[in-house]
N, C-alpha and C positions, 0 to 999 in steps of 0.2 A: 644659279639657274643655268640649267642645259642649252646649248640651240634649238635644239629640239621644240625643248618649253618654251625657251623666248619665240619660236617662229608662232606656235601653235599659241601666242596669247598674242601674237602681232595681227594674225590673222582674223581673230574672233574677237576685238577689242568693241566692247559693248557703250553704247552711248547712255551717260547717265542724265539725269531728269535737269531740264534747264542747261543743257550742254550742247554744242555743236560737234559733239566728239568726231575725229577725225578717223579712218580708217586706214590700218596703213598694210596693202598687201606686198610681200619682199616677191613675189612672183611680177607684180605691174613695176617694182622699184627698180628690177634686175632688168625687166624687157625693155623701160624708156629712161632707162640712165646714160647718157649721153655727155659729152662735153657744150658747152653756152654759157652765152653772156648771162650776167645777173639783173641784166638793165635797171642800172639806176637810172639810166637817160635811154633815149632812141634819137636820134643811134646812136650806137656806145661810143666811147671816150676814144676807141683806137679808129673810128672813123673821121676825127678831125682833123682839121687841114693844120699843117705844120707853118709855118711864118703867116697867123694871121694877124690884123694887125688889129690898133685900137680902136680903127675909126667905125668896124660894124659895130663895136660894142658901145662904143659912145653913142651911136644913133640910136641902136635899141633903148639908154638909156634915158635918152631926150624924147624918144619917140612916149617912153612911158611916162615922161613929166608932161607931155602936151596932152597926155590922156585926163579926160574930167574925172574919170574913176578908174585909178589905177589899184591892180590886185594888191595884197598884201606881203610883207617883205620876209623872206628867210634870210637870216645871214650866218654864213661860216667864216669862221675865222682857223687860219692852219698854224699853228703853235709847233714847229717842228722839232724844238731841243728835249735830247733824253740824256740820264745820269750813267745809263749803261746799255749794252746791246742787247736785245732779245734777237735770239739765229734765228727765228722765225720770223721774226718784221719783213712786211714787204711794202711797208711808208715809208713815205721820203719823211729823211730825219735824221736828225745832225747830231753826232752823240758826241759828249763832251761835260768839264767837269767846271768850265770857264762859265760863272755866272753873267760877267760882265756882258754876253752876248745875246740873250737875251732884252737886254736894255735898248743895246743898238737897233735891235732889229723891231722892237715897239718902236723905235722913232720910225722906220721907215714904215711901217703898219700904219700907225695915224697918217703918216700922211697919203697913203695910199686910201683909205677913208674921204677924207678930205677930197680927193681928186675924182673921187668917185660921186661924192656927194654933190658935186661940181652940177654934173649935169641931171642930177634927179629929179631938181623942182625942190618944191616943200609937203608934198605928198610921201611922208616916209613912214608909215605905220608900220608894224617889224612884227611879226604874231611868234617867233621863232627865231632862236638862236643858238649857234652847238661852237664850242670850243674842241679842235681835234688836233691830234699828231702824230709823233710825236706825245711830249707831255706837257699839255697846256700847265699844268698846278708848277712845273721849273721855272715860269713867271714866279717873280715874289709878288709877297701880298702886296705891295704897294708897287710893283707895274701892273698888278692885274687891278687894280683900282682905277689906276692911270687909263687903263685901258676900255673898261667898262664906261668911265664918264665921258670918256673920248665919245664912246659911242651913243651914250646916251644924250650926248649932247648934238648929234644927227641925225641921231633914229629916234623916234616916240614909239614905245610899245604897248598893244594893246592888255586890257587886264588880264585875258586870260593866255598870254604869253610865256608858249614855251622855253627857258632858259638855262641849256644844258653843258657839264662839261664832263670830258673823258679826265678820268686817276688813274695814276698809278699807286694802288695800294702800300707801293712799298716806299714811297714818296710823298705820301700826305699826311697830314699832323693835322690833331685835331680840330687845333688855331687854326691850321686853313678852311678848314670846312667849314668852321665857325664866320669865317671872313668870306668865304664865298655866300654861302646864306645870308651875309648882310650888305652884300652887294644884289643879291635879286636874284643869284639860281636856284633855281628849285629843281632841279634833276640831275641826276648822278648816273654816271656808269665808269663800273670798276673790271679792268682787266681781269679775269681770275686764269683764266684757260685751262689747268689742272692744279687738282689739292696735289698729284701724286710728288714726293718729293724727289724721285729717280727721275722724272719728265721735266719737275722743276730744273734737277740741275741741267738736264740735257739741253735743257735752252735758253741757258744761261736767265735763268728769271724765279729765283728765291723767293718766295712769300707765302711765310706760315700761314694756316689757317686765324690765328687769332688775331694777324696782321689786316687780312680779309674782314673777318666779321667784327673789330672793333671801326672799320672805317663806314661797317655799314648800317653799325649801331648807330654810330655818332651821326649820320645823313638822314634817321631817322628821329632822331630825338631832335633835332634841329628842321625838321618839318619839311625836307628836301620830299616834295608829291610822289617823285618815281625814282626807283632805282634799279638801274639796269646792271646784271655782269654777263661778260663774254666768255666765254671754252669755246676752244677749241680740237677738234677730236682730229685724228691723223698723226701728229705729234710724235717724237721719238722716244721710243720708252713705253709706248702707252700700250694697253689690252683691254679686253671686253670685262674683265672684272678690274681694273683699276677705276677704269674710266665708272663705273656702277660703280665705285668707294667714291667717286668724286663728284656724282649727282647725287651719291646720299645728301653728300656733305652742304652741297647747295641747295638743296631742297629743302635741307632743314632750314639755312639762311632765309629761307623764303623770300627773294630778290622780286621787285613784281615784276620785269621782265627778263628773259635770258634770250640770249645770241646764241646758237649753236652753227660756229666757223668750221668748215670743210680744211683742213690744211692743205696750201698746195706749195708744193716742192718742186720751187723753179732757181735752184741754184746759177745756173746758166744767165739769168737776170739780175737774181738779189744773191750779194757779196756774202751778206753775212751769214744766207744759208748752207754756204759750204763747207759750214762748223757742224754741220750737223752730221750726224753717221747715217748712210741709206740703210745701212746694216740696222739701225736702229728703228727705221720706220715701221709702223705697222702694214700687212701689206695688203691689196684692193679686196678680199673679204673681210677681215679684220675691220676695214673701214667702215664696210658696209654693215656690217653688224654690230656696230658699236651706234653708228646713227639709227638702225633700226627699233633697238634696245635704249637709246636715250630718248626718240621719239614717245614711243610706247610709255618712259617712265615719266615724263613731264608732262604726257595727258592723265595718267592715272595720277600726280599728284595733283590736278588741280590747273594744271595751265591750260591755254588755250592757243591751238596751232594761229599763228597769223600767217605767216607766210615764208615760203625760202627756209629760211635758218631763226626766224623769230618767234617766240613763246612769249605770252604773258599771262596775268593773272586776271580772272573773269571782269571783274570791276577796274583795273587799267585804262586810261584814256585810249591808247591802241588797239583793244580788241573792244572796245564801244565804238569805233571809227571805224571797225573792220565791219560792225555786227552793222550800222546803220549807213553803209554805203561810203563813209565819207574819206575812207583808206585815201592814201597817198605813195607814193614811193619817189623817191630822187638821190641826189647824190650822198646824202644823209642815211640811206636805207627807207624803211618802211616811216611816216608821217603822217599825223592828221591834220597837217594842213595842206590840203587839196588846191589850194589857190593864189600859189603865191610866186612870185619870181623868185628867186634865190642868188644871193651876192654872195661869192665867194672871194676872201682879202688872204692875203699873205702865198707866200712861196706853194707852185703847185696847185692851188685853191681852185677848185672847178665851181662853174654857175651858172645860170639859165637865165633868160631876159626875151620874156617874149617868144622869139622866133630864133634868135641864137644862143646857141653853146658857149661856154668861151675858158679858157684854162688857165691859168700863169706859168710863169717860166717855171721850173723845177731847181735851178740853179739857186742858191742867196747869193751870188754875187752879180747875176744876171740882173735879177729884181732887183737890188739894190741901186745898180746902174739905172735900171727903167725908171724907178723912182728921181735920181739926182735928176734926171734927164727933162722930168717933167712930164714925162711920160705912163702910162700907165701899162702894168708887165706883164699885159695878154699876150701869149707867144701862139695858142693854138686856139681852131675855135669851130663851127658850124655855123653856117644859115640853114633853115629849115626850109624845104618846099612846102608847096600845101599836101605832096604825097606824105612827105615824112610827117608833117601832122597829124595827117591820118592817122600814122600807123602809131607813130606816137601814142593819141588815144586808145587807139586798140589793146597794143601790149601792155602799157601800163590800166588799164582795166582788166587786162587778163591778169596779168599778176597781182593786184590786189581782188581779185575773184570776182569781178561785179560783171554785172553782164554786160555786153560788148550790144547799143542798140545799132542795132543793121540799117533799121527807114532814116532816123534821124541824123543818124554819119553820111546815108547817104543824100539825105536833104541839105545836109552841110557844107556838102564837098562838093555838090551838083552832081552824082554819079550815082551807077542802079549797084549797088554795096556787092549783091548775088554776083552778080557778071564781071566785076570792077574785082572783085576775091575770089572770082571760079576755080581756080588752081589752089588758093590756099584752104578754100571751103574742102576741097576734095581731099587734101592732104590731111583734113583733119578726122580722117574716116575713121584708122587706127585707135583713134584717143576715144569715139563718139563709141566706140563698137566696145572700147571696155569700160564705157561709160564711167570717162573723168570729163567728157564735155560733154555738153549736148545742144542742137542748135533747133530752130523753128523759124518760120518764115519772120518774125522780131528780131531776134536776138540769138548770140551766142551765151553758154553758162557755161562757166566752169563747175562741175559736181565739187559737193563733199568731197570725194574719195580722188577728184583730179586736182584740190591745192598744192600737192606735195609735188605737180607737175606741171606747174604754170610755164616754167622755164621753156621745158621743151614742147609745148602748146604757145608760147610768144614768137619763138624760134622762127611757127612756121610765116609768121607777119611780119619777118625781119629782111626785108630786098638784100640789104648789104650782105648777109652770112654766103652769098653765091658769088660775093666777090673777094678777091683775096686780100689778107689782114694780116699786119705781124702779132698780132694779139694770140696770146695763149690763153683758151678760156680755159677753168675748173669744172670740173665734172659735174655734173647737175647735184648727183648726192654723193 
């Protein structure tokens, strides 16, 4: 397919019967493509304070055990060991081929559970869980048993409880998937990032096609609800027709959700991207026309835009949350659970409790210390004002596309919403005049044709972006 063609079907992309088909014009994508936050939180992660200590987070979490109805619980667990490097990781992750390590650091995980469990009460209902890293599956089966009853033995999960972990396809056997399904996950998502095998070797991450699709056979014969994979486009090696051989190939998979990741090339931060050749990168059109062209083919197969970099499939729990308001977004990405705190355990592990932020050390030998200590290894963290709550609501309704109500925020806050957001109302002239918003004396909406630009529609309700950050944000697309 031409550019030519690809723009001329980008532009005229016809909504079919029962669809909320998304329109995507490469004119509005060129004029407000910008650099920003992704906000999984507000405010984001490089806005927290450096030596915070335990004691806000212990009160948030006593404060929600003395609650008669306390919301319901997410929990992350960070699994940080890998078998080999990918140049492209920008996770904290500890590569190595020493099983035994592993072991140790589930001793110090439970007891980091435990110390947290300390001050929760008995009100621990858990609707959601994700395993990340790193590669959670370098657990053997039998610490991720260990691990699972640990929890299970402090958390009660509701029945319709999401329970999810990240694979490496090139690392999972079939026995394990078999042993995770009989421990209680039902959700799967598998790395893929490119079928092409010149991209493969470029980033150091081998994994044939048939490596791929027998892990996603085997997740579905074993009755795992959802399976998600990831690409990512940018990549070294990659082009507008490799990258089209490798949404064939995924499309065919039929995953019911895909991740489409923006790569961003921050050698200067992450070590092991200086493996990579710039010489090899594809360069800022290229980019852009590979996401415009994957966009386009994942609605025409059948997916459904959710938001940012998320695709799923009509009947997915994610784009029923999306369709009936009840979307979510946090440190996890996009979720449907709307209502929950979120505990985040192990090295690195960010989590939300209430009114604070709170992160762990990024070190294992830092955390580890926190643990002997008796301490628990919060190094960084946030309290929220009642502004930042505000706006909290706000962005995260704009970015899951639901309308932002004006009277009732401002009944909330005690403030007149119009007067109190004069300056941001006004800011949002540009977006309303190419109608991706639109606002009324109620409400603000995001349009159909403005999801693809929540980012920079949040941007304008973000106080902190006027003050300066060491943070390097990615490009919106």
């Amino acid at each position: 397919m031409s550019i030519e063609t690809l723009e001329s079907s980008l532009n005229t992309c016809v909504a079919q019967p029962g669809s909320t088909r998304l329109k995507v014009s490469e004119a509005l994508v060129r004029r407000f493509n910008r650099s920003g936050p992704r906000y999984t939180s507000y405010p984001t992660a490089d806005r927290f304070a450096d030596d915070f200590g335990q004691e806000a987070y212990i009160s948030q979490l006593q404060g929600r055990a003395a609650t008669l109805k306390s919301p319901p619980l997410s929990l992350y667990f960070h699994l940080p060991f890998c078998e080999s490097l990918c140049y492209f990781c920008a996770c904290n992750k500890i590569v190595t081929q020493d099983r035994s390590r592993s072991a140790e650091y589930l001793d110090y995980l439970i007891r980091e559970i435990e110390m947290v469990s300390m001050h929760l009460g008995s009100d621990r209902l858990a609707r959601q869980l994700h395993l990340g890293g790193g590669t959670p599956t370098f657990l053997s089966n039998e610490e991720m048993a260990l691990l699972m009853r640990t929890v299970r033995a402090h958390f009660h999960f509701s029945d319709d409880a999401e329970i999810s972990v990240e694979i490496d396809p090139r690392t999972v056997s079939a026995d394990t998937l078999s042993h995770l399904a009989e421990l209680g996950f039902n959700r799967t998502s598998f790395g893929v990032q490119d079928f092409d095998p010149k991209v493969q070797e470029a980033i150091h991450r081998v994994q044939p096609l048939a490596m791929v699709q027998n892990a996603i056979d085997k997740s579905r014969a074993l009755g795992f609800e959802s399976v998600n994979t990831d690409l990512i486009y940018g990549l070294p090696k990659q082009s507008l027709g490799s990258f089209s051989l490798t949404l064939d190939t995924l499309i065919g998979l039929r995953p019911d959700r895909i991740a489409l990741y923006n790569y961003a090339h921050l050698p200067q931060r992450f070590k092991a991207q200086r493996l990579i050749r710039e010489d090899d990168l594809p360069d800022a059109e290229t980019r852009l026309q590979i996401f415009l062209m994957s966009t386009e083919r994942l609605l025409q197969a059948g997916y459904e835009y959710i938001g940012l970099d998320h695709f799923a499939l009509p009947g997915d729990e994610l784009n029923l949350a999306r369709l009936d308001k009840s979307l979510h977004r946090n440190f996890q990405g996009y979720t449907t659970r709307s209502d929950s705190d979120l505990l985040g355990f192990g090295v690195s592990a960010i989590g939300k409790v209430g009114t604070t932020h709170v992160q762990n050390v990024r070190s294992l030998k830092e955390y580890c210390q926190c643990i002997d200590r008796h301490t628990l290894p919060t190094s960084r963290g946030f309290e929220m004002s009642p502004d930042d709550s505000l706006r909290q609501e706000i962005i995260m309704s704009l970015m899951c596309a639901m309308p932002v109500p004006m009277a009732r925020l401002g009944s909330k806050y005690n403030i007149d919403f119009r007067d109190y957001f004069s300056a941001e109302l006004n800011e949002l002239g540009p977006f309303a005049d190419a109608d991706l918003v639109r606002t009324d004396e109620h409400s603000i909406q995001i349009t159909e044709s403005g999801r693809l630009f929540v980012r920079a529609i949040s941007m304008i309700f973000d106080k902190y972006l006027q003050q300066r950050s060491t943070a390097t944000y990615s490009r919106l697309i």
